[in-house]
C-alpha positions in Angstrom: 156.5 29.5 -162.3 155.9 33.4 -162.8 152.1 33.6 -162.5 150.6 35.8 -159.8 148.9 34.1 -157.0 145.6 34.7 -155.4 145.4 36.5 -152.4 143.5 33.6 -151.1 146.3 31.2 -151.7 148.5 33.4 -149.8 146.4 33.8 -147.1 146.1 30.2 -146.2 150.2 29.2 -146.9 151.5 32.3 -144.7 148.4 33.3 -142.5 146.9 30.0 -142.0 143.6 31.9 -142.0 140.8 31.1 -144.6 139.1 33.7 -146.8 137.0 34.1 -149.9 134.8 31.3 -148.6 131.0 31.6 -148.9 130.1 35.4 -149.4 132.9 37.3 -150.6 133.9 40.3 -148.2 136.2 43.1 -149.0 137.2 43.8 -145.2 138.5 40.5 -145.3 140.1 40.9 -148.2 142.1 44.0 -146.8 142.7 42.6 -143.8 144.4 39.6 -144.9 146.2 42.0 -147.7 147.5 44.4 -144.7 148.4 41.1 -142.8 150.8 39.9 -145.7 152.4 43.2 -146.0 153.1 43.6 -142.3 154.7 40.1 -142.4 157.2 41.1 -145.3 157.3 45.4 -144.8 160.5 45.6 -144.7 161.9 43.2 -147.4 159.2 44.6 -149.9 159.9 48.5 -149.1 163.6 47.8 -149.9 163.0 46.3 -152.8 160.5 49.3 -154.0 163.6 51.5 -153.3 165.9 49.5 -155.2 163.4 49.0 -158.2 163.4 53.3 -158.4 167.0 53.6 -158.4 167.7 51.0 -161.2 164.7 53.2 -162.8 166.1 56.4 -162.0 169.8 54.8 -163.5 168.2 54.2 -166.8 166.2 57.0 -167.3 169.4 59.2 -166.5 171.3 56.8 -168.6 168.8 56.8 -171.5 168.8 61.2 -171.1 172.5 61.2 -171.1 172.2 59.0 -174.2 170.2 61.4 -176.1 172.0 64.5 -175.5 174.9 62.9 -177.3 
């Protein structure tokens, strides 16, 4: 629906693991946050690229623009 979930949603659906219960901790927090990166590296870091070229397009659109 849009909305950002909690890492402690994700954790349980992909991981399977538990956090954020009792005491908060930090490490754990990291840990499961590393964990869901590792899981989806690849797909993510290709998106990232993609999301700077579409920027890169516009901004040298938007440039070429102005000069006109």
């Amino acid at each position: 629906d849009g909305r950002s979930r909690s890492l402690k949603a994700l954790a349980e659906e992909f991981l399977g693991v538990g956090i954020q219960n009792g005491v908060h901790c930090p490490i754990e927090d990291a840990r499961a946050a590393m964990m869901l990166y590792q899981m989806n590296r690849k797909e993510w870091e290709r998106s990232k690229k993609d999301f700077i070229r579409l920027k890169d397009k516009q901004r040298k659109r938007k440039l070429k623009n102005q000069l006109k």
